[in-house]
SEKE-533884 format. One record per residue (C-alpha): residue number from 1; residue in one letter; chain; x, y, z. Coordinates in nm, 2 decimals, decimal comma. Layout:
N
<node resi="NUM" resn="A" chain="A" x="X" y="Y" z="Z"/>
...
END
This chain:
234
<node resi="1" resn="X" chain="A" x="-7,02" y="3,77" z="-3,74"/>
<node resi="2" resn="X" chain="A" x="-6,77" y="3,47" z="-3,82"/>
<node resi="3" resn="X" chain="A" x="-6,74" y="3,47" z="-3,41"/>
<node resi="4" resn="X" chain="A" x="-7,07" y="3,44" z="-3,31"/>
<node resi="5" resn="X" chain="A" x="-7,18" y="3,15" z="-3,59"/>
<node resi="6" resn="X" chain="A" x="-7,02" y="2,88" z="-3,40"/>
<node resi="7" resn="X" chain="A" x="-7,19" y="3,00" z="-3,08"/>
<node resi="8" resn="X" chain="A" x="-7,51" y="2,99" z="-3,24"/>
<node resi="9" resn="X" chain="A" x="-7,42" y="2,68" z="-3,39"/>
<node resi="10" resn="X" chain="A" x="-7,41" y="2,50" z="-3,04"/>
<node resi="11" resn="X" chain="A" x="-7,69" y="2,72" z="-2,87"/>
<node resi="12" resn="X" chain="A" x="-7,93" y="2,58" z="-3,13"/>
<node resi="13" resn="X" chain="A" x="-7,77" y="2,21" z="-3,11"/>
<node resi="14" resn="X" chain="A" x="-7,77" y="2,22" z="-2,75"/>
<node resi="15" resn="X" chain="A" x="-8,16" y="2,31" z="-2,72"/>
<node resi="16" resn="X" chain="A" x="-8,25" y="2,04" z="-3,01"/>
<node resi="17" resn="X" chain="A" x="-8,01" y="1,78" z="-2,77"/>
<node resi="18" resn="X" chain="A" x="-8,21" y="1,89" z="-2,44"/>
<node resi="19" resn="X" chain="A" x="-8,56" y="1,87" z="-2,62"/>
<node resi="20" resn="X" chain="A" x="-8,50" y="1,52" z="-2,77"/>
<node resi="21" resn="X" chain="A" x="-8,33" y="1,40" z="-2,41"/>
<node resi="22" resn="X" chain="A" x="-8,66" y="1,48" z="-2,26"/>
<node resi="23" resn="X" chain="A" x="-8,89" y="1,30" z="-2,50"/>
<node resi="24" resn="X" chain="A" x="-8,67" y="0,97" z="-2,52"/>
<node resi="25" resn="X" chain="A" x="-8,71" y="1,02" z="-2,12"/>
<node resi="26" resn="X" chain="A" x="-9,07" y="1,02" z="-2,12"/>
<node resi="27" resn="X" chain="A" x="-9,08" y="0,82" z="-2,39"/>
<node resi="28" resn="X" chain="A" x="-9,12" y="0,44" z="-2,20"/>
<node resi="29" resn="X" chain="A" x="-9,42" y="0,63" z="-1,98"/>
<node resi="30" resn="X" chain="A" x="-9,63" y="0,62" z="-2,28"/>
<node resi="31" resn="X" chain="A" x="-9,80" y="0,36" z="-2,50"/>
<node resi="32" resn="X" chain="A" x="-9,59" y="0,14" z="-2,74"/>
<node resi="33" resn="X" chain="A" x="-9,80" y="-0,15" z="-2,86"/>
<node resi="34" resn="X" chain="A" x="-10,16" y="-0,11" z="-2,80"/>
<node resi="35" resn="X" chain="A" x="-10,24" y="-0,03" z="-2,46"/>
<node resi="36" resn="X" chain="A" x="-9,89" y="-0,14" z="-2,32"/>
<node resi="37" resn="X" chain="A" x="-9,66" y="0,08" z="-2,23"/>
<node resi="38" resn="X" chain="A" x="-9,26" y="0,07" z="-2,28"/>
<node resi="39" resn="X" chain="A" x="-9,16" y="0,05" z="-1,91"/>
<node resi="40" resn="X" chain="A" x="-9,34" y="-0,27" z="-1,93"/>
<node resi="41" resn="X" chain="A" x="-9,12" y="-0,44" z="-2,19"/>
<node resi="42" resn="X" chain="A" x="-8,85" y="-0,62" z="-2,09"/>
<node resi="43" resn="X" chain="A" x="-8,53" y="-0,51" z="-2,20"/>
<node resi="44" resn="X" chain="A" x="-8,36" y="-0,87" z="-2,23"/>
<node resi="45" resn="X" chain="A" x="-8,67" y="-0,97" z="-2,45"/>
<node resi="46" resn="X" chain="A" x="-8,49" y="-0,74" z="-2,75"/>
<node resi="47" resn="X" chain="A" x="-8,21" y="-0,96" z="-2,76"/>
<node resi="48" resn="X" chain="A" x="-8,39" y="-1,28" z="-2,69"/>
<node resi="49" resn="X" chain="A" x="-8,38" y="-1,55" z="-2,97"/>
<node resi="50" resn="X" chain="A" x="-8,77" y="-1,63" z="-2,82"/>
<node resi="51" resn="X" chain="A" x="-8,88" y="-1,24" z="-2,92"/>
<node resi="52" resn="X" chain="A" x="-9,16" y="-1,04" z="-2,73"/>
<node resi="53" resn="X" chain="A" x="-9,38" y="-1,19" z="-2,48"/>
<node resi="54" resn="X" chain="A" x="-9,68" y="-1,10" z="-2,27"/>
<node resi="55" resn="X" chain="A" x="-9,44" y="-1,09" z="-1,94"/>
<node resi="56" resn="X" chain="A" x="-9,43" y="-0,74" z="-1,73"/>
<node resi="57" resn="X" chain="A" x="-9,16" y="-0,60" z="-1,67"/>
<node resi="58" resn="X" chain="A" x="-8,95" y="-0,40" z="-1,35"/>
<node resi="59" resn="X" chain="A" x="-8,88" y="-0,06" z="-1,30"/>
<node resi="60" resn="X" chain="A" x="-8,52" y="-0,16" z="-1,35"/>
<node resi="61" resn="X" chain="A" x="-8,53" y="-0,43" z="-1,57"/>
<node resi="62" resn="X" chain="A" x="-8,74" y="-0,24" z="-1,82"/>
<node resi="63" resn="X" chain="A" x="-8,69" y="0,03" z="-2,17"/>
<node resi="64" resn="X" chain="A" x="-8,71" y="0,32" z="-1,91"/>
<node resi="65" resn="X" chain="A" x="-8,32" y="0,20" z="-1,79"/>
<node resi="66" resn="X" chain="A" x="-8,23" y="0,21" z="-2,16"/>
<node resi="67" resn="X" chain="A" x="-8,41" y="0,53" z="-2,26"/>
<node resi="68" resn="X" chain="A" x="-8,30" y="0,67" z="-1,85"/>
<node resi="69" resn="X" chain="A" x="-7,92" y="0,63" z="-1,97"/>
<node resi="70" resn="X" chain="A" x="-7,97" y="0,77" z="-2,36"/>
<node resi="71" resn="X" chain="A" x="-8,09" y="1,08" z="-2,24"/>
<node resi="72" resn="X" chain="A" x="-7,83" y="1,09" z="-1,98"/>
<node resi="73" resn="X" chain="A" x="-7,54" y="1,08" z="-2,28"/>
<node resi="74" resn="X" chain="A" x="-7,72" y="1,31" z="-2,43"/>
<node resi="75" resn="X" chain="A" x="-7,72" y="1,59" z="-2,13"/>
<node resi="76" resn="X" chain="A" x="-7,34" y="1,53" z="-2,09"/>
<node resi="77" resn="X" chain="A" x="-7,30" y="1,55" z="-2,45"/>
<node resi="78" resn="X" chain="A" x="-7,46" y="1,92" z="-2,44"/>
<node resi="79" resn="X" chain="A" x="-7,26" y="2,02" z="-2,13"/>
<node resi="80" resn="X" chain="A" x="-6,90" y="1,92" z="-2,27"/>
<node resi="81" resn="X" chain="A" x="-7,03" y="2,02" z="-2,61"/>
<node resi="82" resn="X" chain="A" x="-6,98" y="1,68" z="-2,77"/>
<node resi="83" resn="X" chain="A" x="-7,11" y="1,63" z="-3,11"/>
<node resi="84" resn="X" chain="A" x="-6,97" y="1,25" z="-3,10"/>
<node resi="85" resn="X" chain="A" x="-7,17" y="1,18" z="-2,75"/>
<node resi="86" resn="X" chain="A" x="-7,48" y="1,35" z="-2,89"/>
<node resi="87" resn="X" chain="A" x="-7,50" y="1,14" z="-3,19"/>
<node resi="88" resn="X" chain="A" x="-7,42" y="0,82" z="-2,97"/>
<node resi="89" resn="X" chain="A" x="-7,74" y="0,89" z="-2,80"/>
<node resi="90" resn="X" chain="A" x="-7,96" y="0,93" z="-3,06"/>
<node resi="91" resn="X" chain="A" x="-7,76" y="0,63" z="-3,20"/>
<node resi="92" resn="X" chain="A" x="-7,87" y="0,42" z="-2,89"/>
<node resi="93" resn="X" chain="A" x="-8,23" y="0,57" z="-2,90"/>
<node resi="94" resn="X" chain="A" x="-8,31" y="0,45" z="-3,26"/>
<node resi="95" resn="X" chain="A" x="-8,13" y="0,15" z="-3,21"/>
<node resi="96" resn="X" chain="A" x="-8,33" y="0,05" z="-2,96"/>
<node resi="97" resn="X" chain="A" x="-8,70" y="0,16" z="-3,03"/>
<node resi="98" resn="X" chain="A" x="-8,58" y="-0,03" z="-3,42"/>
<node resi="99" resn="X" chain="A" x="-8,47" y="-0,37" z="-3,26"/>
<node resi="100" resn="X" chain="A" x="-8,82" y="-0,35" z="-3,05"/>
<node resi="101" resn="X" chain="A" x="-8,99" y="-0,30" z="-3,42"/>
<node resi="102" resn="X" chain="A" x="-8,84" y="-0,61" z="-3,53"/>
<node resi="103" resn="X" chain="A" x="-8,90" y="-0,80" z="-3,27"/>
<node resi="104" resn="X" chain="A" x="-9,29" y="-0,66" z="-3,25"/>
<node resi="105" resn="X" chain="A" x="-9,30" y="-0,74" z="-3,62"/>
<node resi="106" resn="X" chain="A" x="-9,15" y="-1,09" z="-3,55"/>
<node resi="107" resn="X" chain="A" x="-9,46" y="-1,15" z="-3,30"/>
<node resi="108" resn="X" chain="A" x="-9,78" y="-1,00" z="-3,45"/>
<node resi="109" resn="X" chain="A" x="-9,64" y="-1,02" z="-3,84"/>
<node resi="110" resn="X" chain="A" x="-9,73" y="-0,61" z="-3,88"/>
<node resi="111" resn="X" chain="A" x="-9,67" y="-0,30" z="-3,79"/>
<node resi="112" resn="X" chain="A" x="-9,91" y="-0,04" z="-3,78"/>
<node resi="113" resn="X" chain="A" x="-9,98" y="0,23" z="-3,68"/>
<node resi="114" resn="X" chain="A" x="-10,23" y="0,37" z="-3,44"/>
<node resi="115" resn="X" chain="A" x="-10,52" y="0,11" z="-3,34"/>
<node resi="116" resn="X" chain="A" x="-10,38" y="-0,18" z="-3,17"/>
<node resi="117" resn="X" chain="A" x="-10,09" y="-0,13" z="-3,38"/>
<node resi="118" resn="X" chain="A" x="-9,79" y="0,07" z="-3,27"/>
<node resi="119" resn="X" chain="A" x="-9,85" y="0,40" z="-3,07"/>
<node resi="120" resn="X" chain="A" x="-9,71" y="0,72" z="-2,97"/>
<node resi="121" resn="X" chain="A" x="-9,41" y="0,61" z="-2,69"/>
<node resi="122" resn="X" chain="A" x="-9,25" y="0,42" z="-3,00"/>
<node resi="123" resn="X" chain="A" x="-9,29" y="0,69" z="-3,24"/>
<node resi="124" resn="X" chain="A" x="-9,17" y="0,93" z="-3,02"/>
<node resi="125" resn="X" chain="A" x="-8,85" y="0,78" z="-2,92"/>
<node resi="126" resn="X" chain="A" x="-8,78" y="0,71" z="-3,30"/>
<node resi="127" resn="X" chain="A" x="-8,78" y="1,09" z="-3,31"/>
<node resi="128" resn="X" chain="A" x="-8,65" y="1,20" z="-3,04"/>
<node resi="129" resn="X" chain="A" x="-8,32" y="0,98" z="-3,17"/>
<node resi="130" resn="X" chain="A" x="-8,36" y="1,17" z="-3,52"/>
<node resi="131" resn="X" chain="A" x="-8,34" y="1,49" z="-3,36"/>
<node resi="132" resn="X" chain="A" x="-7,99" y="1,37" z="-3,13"/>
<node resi="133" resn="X" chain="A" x="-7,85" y="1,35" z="-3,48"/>
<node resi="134" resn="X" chain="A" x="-7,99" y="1,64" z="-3,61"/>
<node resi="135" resn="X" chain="A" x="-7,85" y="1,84" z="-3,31"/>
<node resi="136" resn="X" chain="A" x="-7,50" y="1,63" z="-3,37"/>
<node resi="137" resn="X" chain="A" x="-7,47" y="1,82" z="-3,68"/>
<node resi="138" resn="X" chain="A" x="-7,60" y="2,13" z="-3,56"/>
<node resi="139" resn="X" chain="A" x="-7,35" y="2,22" z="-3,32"/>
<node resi="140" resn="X" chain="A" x="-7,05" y="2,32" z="-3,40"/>
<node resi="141" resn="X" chain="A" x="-6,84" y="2,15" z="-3,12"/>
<node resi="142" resn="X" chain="A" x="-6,60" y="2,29" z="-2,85"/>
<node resi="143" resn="X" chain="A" x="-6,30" y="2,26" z="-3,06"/>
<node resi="144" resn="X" chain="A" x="-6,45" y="2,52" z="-3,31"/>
<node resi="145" resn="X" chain="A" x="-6,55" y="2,76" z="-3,06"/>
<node resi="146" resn="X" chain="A" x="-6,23" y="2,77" z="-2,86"/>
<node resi="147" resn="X" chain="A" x="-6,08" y="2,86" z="-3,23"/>
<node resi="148" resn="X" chain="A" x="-6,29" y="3,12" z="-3,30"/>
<node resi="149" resn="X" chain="A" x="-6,37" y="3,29" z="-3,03"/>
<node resi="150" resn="X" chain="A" x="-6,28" y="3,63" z="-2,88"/>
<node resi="151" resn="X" chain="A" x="-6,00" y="3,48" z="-2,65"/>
<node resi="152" resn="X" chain="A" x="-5,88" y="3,20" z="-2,91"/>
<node resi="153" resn="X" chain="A" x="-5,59" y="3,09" z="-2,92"/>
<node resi="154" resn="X" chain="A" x="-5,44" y="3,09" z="-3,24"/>
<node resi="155" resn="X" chain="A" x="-5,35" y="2,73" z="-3,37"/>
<node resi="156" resn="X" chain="A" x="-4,99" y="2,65" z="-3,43"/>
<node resi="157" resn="X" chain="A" x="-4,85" y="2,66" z="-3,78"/>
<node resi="158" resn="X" chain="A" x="-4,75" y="2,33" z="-3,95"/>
<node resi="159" resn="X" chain="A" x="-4,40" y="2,29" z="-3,95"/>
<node resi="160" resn="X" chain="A" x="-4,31" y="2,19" z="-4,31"/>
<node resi="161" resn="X" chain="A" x="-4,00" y="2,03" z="-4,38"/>
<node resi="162" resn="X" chain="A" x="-3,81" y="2,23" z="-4,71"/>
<node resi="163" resn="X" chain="A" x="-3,82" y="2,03" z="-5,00"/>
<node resi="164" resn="X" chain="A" x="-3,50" y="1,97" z="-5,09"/>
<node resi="165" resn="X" chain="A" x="-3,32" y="2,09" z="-5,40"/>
<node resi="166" resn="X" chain="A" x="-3,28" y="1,89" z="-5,68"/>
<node resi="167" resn="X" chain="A" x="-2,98" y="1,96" z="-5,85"/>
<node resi="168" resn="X" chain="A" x="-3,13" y="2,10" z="-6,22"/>
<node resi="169" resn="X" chain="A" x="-3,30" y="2,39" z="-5,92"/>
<node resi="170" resn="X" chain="A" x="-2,98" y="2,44" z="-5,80"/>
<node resi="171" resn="X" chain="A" x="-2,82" y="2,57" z="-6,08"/>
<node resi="172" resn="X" chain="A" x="-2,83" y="2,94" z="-6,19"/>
<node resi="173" resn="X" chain="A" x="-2,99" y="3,06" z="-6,44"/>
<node resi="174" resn="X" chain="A" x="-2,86" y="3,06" z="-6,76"/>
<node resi="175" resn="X" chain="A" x="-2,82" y="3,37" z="-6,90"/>
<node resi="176" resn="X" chain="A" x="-2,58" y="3,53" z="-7,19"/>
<node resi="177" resn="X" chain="A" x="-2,33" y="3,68" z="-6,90"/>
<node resi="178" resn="X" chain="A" x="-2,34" y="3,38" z="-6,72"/>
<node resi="179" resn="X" chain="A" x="-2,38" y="3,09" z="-6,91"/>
<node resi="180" resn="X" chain="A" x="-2,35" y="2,74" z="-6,79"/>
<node resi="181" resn="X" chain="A" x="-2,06" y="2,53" z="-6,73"/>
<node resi="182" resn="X" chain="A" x="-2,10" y="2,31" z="-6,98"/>
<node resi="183" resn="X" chain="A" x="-2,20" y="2,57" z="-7,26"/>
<node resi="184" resn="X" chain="A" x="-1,92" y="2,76" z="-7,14"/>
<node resi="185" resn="X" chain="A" x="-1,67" y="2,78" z="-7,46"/>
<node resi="186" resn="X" chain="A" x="-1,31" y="2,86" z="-7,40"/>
<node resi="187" resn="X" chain="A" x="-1,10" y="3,11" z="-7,46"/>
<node resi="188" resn="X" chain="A" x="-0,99" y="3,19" z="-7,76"/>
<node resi="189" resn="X" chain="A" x="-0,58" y="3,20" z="-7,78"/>
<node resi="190" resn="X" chain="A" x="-0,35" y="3,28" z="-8,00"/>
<node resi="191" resn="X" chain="A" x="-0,16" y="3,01" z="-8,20"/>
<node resi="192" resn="X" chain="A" x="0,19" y="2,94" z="-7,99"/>
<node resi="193" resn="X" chain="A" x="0,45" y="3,00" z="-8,24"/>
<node resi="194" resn="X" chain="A" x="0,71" y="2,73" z="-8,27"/>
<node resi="195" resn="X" chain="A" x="1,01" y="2,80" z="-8,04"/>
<node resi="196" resn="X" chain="A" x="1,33" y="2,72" z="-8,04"/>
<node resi="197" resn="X" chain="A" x="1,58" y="2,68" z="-7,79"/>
<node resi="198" resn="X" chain="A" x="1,89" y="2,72" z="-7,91"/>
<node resi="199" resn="X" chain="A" x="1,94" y="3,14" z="-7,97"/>
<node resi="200" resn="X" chain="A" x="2,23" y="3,13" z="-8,25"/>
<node resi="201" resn="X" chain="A" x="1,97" y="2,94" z="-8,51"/>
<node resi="202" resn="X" chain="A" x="1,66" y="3,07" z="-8,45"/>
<node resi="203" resn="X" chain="A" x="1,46" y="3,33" z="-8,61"/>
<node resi="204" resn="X" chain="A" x="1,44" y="3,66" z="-8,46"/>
<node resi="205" resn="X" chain="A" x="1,08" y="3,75" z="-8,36"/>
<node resi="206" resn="X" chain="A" x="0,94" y="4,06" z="-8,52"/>
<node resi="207" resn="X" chain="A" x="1,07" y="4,35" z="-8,28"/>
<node resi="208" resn="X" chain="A" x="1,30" y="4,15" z="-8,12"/>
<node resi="209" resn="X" chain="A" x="1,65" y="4,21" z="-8,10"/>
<node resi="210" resn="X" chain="A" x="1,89" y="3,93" z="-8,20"/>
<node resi="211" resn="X" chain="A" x="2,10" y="3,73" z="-7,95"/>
<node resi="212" resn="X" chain="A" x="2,44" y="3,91" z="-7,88"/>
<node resi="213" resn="X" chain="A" x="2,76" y="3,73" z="-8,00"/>
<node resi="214" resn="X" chain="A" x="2,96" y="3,63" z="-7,72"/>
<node resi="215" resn="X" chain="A" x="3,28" y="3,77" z="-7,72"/>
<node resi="216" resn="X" chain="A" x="3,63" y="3,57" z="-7,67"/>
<node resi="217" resn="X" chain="A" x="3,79" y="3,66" z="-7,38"/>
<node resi="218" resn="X" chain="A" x="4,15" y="3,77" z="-7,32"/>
<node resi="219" resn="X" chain="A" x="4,35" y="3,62" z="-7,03"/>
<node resi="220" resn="X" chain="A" x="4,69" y="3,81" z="-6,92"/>
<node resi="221" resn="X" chain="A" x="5,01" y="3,67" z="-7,06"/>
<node resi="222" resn="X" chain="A" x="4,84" y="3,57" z="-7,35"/>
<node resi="223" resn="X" chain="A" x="4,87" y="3,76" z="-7,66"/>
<node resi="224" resn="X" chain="A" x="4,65" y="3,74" z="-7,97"/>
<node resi="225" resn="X" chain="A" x="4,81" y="3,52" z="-8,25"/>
<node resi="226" resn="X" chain="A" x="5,02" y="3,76" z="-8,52"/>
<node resi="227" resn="X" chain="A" x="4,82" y="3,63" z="-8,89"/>
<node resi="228" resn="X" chain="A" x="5,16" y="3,78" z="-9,04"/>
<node resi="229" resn="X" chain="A" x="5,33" y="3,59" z="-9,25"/>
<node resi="230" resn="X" chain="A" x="5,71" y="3,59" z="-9,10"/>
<node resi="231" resn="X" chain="A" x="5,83" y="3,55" z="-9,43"/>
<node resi="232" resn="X" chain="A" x="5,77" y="3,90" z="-9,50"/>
<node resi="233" resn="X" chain="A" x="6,02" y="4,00" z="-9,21"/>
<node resi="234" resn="X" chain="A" x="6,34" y="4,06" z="-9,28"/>
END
């Protein structure tokens, strides 16, 4: 279902486009202003400081030109399935039959309708430009039906650049286990017991065996001293 809705989309938009092209073409063959009809205006008089005048105009020099080349956008807006080209026609086709208003309302100081006032070949290209952007937003354009069609091609994924890390992100979590490094406290160690260097006056440690004495040594042809008092020789 979510296939066929843009397809729908532009079948409608495209028949709305085709319909109003042919009224804004057939448009300057019908009466504008009383019993004259738009081929007969002069396109240059729209622009001219002077306004409208009584003058006849060309097959070429006329609205049907102007109207001839709006309803040509507007076929080549349905065949390349243009939403933007569409709603340039109907652009062109209201600006035109407006500017031809003002002039008409600069000449005879009113506007109205029917009588001698303004007729059907106006009124009809004023609609035929409503329904160009009508059909404009219809359709849903090529770009949306290449994308969801059958046979689309799926649209490449954004590339998105990874957001760097800020430092505080970085970080592990704190947990009990693994705390931070700045929470960390450190180890608890036992008080150093004062040492000393020299073995014969220091205090032997608790399960320690004191320092052996060392032990004077004997050399040959020397022979311990005699603590005997000779006097007690005879």
């Amino acid at each position: 279902m979510e296939e066929a809705l843009p397809m729908l989309r532009n079948v409608l938009g495209a028949a709305l486009a085709l319909v109003a092209a042919v009224a804004v073409l057939i448009s300057p063959f019908l009466d504008w202003y009383g019993e004259r009809q738009g081929r007969q205006i002069r396109l240059v008089e729209l622009f001219d400081p002077d306004g409208l005048t009584d003058s006849t105009a060309g097959l070429l020099t006329g609205l049907a030109v102007a109207m001839l080349v709006v309803a040509v956008v507007a076929v080549v807006g349905v065949v390349l399935r243009s939403r933007l080209m569409v709603a340039l026609a109907g652009v062109l086709a209201i600006g035109l039959t407006v500017l031809w208003m003002a002039r008409r309302y600069e000449a005879t100081d009113s506007l109205l309708v029917g009588g001698d006032g303004v007729q059907a070949g106006a009124l009809t290209a004023l609609a035929a430009g409503l329904a160009m952007l009508i059909a404009a937003v219809v359709m849903a354009g090529r770009r949306a039906a290449v994308t969801t069609g059958r046979h689309a091609r799926t649209a490449p994924e954004e590339r998105t650049e990874p957001e760097p890390q800020t430092r505080q992100e970085a970080q592990p979590e704190r947990t009990e286990e693994y705390p931070r490094w700045d929470e960390r406290q450190p180890p608890e160690q036992p008080e150093e017991e004062q040492q000393h260097t020299h073995p014969y006056f220091s205090r032997p440690q608790r399960g320690e065996r004191p320092p052996e004495q060392p032990q004077p040594r004997h050399y040959p042809g020397e022979h311990p001293p005699d603590h005997r008092d000779h006097r007690d020789v005879a």
